[in-house]
Rosetta silent file (secondary structure, phi, psi, omega in degrees, C-alpha in Angstrom):
SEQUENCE: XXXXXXXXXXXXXXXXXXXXXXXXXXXXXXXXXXXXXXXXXXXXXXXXXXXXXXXXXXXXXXXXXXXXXXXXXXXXXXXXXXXXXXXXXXXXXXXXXXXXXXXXXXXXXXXXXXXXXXXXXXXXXXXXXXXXXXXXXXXXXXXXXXXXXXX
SCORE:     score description
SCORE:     0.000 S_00000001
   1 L     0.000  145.220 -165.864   39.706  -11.803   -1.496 S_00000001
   2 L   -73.899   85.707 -176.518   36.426  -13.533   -1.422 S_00000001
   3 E   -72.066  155.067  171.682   33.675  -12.082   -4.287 S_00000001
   4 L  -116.756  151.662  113.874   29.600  -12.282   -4.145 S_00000001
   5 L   -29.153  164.881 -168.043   27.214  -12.109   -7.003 S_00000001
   6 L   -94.930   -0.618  174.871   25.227   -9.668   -6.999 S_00000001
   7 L   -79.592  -45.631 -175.051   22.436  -12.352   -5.952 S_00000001
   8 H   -81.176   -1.113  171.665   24.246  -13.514   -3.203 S_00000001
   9 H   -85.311    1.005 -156.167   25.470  -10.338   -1.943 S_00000001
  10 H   -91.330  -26.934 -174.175   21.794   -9.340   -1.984 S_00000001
  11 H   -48.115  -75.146  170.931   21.002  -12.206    0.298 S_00000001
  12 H   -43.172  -44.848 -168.802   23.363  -11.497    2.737 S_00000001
  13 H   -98.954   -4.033  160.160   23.240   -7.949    2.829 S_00000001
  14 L    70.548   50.091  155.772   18.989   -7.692    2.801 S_00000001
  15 L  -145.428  113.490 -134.071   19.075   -5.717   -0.228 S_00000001
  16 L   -61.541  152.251  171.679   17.063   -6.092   -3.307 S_00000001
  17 H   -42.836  -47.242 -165.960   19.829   -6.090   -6.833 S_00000001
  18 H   -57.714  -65.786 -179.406   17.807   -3.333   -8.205 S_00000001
  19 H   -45.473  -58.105 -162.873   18.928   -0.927   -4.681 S_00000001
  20 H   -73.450  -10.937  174.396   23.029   -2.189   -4.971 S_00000001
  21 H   -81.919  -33.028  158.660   22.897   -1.542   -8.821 S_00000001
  22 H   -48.844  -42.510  167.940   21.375    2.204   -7.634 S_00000001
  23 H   -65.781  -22.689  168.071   24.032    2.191   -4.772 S_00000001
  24 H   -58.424  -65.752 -149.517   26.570    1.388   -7.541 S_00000001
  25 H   -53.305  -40.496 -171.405   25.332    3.978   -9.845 S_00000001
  26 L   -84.890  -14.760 -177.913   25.171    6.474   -7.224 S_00000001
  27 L    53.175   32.858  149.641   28.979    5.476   -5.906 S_00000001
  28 L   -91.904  -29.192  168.770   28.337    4.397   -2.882 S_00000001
  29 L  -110.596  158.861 -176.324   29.496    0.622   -3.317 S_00000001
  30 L  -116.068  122.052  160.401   31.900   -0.895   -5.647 S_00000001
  31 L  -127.514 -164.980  173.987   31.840   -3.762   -7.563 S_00000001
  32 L  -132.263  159.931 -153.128   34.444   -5.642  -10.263 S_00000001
  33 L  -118.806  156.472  164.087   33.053   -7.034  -13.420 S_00000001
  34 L  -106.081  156.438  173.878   34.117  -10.358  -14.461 S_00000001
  35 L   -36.526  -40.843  161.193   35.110  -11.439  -18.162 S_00000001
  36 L  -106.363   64.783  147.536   31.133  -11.486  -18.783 S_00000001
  37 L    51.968   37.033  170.517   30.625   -8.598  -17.277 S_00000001
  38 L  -117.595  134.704 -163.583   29.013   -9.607  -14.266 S_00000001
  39 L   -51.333  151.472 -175.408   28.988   -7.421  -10.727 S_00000001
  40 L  -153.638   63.212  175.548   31.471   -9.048   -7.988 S_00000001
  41 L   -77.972  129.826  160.871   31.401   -7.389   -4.558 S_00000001
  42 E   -53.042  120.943 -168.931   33.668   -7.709   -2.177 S_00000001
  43 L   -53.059  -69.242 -171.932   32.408   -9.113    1.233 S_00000001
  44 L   -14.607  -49.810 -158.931   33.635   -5.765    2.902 S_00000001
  45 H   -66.640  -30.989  172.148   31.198   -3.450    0.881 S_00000001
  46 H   -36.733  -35.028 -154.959   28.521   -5.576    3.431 S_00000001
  47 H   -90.985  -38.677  159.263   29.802   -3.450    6.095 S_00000001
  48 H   -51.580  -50.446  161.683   28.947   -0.058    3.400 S_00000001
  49 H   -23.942  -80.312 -152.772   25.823   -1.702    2.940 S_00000001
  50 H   -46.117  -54.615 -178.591   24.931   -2.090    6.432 S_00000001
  51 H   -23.129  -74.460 -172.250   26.383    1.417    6.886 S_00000001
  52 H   -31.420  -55.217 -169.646   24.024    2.804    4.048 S_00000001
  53 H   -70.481  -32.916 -169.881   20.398    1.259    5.310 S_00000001
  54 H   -80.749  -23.378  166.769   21.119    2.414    8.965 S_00000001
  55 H   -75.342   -6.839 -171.021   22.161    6.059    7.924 S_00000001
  56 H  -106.274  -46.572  160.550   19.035    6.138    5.939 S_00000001
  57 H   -22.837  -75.153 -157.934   16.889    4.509    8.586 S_00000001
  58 L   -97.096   71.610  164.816   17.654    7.459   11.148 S_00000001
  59 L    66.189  -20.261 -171.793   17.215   10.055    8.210 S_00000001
  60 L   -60.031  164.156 -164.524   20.554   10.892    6.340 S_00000001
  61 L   -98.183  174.671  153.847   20.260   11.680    2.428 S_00000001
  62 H   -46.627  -53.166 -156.628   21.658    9.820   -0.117 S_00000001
  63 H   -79.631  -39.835  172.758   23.946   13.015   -0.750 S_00000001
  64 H   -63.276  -38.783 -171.123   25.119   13.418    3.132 S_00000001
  65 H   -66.946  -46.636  149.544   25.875    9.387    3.469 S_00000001
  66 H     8.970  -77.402  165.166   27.582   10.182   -0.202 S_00000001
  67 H   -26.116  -74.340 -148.645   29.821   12.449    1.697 S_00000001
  68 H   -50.741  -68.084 -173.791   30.465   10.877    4.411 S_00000001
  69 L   -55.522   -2.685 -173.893   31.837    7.786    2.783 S_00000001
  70 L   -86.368  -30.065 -173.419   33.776    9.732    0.353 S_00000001
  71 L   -79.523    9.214  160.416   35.361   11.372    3.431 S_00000001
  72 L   -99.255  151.030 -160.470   37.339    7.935    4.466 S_00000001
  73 L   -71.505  136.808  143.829   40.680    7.544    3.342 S_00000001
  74 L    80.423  -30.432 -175.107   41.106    5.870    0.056 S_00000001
  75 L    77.900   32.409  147.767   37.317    5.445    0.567 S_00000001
  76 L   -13.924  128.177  165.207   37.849    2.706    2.459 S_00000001
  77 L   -22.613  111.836 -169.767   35.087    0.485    4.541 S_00000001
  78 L   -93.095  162.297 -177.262   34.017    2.294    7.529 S_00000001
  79 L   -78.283  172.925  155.241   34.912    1.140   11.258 S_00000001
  80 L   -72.948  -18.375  162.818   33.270    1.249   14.212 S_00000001
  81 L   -92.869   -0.974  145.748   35.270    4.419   14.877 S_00000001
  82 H   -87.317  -63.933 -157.903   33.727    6.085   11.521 S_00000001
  83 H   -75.485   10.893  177.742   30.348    5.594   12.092 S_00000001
  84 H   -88.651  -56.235  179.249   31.163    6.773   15.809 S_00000001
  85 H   -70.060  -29.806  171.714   32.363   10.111   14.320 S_00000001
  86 L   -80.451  -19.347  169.573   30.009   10.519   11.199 S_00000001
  87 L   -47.120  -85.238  174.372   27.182    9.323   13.575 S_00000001
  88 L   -17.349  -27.651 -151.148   27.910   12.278   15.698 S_00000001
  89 L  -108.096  -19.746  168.612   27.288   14.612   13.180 S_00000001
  90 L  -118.591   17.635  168.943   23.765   13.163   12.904 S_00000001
  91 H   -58.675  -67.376  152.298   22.999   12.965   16.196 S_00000001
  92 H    13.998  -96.647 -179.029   21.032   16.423   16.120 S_00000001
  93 H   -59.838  -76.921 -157.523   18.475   15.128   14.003 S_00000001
  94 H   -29.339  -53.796  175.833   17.669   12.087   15.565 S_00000001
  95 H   -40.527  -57.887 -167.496   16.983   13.532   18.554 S_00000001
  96 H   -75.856  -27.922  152.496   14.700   15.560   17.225 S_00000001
  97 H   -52.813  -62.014  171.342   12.797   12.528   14.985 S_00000001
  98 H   -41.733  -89.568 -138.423   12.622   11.118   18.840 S_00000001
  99 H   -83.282   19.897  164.985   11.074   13.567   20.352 S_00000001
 100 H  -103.423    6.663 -174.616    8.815   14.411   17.619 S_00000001
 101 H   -85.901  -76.668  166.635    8.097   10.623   17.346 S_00000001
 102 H   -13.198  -53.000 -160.430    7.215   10.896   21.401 S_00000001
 103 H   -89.668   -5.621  159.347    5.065   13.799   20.972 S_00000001
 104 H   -76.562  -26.205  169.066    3.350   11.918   18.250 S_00000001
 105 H   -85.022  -41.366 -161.348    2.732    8.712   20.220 S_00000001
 106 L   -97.142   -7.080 -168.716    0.939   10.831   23.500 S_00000001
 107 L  -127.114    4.178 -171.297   -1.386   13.623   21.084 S_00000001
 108 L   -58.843  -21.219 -166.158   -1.995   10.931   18.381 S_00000001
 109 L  -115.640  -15.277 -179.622   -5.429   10.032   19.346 S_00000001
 110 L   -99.980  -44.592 -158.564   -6.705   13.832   20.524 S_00000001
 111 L  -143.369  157.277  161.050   -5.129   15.939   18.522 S_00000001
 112 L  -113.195   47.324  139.767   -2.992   16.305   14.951 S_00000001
 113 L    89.659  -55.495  102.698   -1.281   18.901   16.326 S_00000001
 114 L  -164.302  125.184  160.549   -2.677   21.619   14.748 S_00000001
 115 L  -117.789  -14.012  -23.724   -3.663   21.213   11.084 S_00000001
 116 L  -118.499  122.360  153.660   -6.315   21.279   12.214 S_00000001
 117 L   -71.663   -7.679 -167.115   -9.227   18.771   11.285 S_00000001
 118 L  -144.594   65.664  177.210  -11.198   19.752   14.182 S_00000001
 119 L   -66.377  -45.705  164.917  -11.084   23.703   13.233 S_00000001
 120 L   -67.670  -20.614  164.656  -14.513   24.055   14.453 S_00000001
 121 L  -113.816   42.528 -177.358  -14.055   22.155   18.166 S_00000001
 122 L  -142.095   47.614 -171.794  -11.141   22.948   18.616 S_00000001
 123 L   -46.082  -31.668 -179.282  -11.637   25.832   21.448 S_00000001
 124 L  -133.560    7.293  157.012   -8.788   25.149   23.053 S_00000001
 125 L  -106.833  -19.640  175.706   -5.296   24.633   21.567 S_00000001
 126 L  -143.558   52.631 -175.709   -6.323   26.920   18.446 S_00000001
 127 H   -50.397  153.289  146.539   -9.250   28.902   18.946 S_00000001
 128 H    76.608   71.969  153.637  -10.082   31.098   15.609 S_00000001
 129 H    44.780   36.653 -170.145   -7.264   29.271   13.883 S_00000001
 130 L   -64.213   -9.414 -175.840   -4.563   31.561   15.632 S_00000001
 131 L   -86.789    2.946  179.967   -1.758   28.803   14.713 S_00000001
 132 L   -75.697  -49.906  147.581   -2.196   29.675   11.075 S_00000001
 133 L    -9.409  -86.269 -113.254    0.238   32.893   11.999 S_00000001
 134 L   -76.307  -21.627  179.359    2.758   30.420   13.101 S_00000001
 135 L   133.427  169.861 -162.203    3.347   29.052    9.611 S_00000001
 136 L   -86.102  137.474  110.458    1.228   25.705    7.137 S_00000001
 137 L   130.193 -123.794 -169.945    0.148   22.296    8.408 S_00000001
 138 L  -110.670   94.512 -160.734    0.825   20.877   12.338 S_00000001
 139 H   -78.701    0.511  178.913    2.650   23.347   14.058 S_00000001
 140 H   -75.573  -61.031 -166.621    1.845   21.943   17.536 S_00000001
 141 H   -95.836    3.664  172.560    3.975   18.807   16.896 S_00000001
 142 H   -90.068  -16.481 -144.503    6.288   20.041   14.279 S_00000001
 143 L  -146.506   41.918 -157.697    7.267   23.032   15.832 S_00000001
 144 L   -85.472  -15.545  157.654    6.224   23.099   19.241 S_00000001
 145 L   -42.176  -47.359 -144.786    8.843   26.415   20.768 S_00000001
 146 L  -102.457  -46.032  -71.858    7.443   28.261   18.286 S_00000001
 147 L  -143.200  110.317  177.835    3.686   27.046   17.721 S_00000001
 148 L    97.581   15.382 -165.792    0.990   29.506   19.804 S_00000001
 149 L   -92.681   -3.280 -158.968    3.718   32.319   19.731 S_00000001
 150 L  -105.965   18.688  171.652    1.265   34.553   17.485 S_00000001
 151 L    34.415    0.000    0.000   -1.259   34.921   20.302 S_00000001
C-alpha cells in the first residue's frame, strides 16, 4: 500500500503537520514510522481526515468523533454508509446551529437577541429587563421557546 509523509499527506489532506501529529496523539489517525522514525500514512486515513474536519465543521467534539471512529470494526476507514449512520446521530444539532444561524442572519442588525445592549430602548422585546428571569446572555436567539416565558 501506497505511504505519504507527513508533508505530503498534509498537502493533500488540507491539514497543517502540527493538527495530524494532534490527530495522531489523540488516536484518531494512524501512522507507521519508518527506520528513522518518520510518520507514514496510509492514503486511506485521507478519508479519516476528511471525516474528522467535516464532523468538526458541523460541531462534533473531538471526544464524540473519537467515538465514533472507534465504533468501526477493526477501526477501519469509514464509508459512505458510516458517516450516513454516525451523521444521523448528529443531525439534531445541526439543525439547531441552522436555525439559530437563520435567526441570527434576520435580527442581526436590530437586535442581539436579548443581552441586551440596548437595555434602556429596548421597550419592546424586554421592557424592565424581564428576560433576565429566563436565564444569562441572548435568550431571544439562543433559546427562543423558552425566552419571554417569565412575563
Amino acid at each position: 500500500m501506497e505511504t505519504l509523509t507527513i508533508g505530503d499527506f498534509a498537502a493533500r489532506s488540507g491539514v497543517a503537520p502540527s493538527a495530524l501529529r494532534f490527530y495522531e496523539r489523540e488516536g484518531l489517525i494512524r501512522s507507521t514510522r519508518t527506520g528513522g522514525n518518520q510518520r507514514r500514512y496510509d492514503r486511506a486515513e485521507l478519508r479519516r481526515v476528511a471525516f474528522i474536519r467535516i464532523a468538526q465543521q458541523v460541531g462534533v467534539s473531538l471526544d464524540e468523533i473519537r467515538t465514533a471512529l472507534a465504533d468501526l470494526p477493526e477501526n477501519r476507514t469509514p464509508t459512505k454508509a458510516d458517516w450516513a449512520r454516525l451523521s444521523a446521530h448528529w443531525r439534531h444539532r445541526l439543525d439547531e446551529k441552522i436555525a439559530l444561524m437563520e435567526r441570527l442572519r434576520d435580527q442581526l442588525t436590530g437586535c442581539i437577541g436579548c443581552g441586551c445592549l440596548s437595555l434602556h430602548r429596548c421597550k419592546l422585546i424586554n421592557p424592565d429587563d424581564r428576560l433576565a428571569s429566563d436565564g444569562t446572555g441572548p435568550q431571544v436567539l439562543l433559546n427562543p421557546d423558552a425566552a419571554g416565558t417569565s412575563g
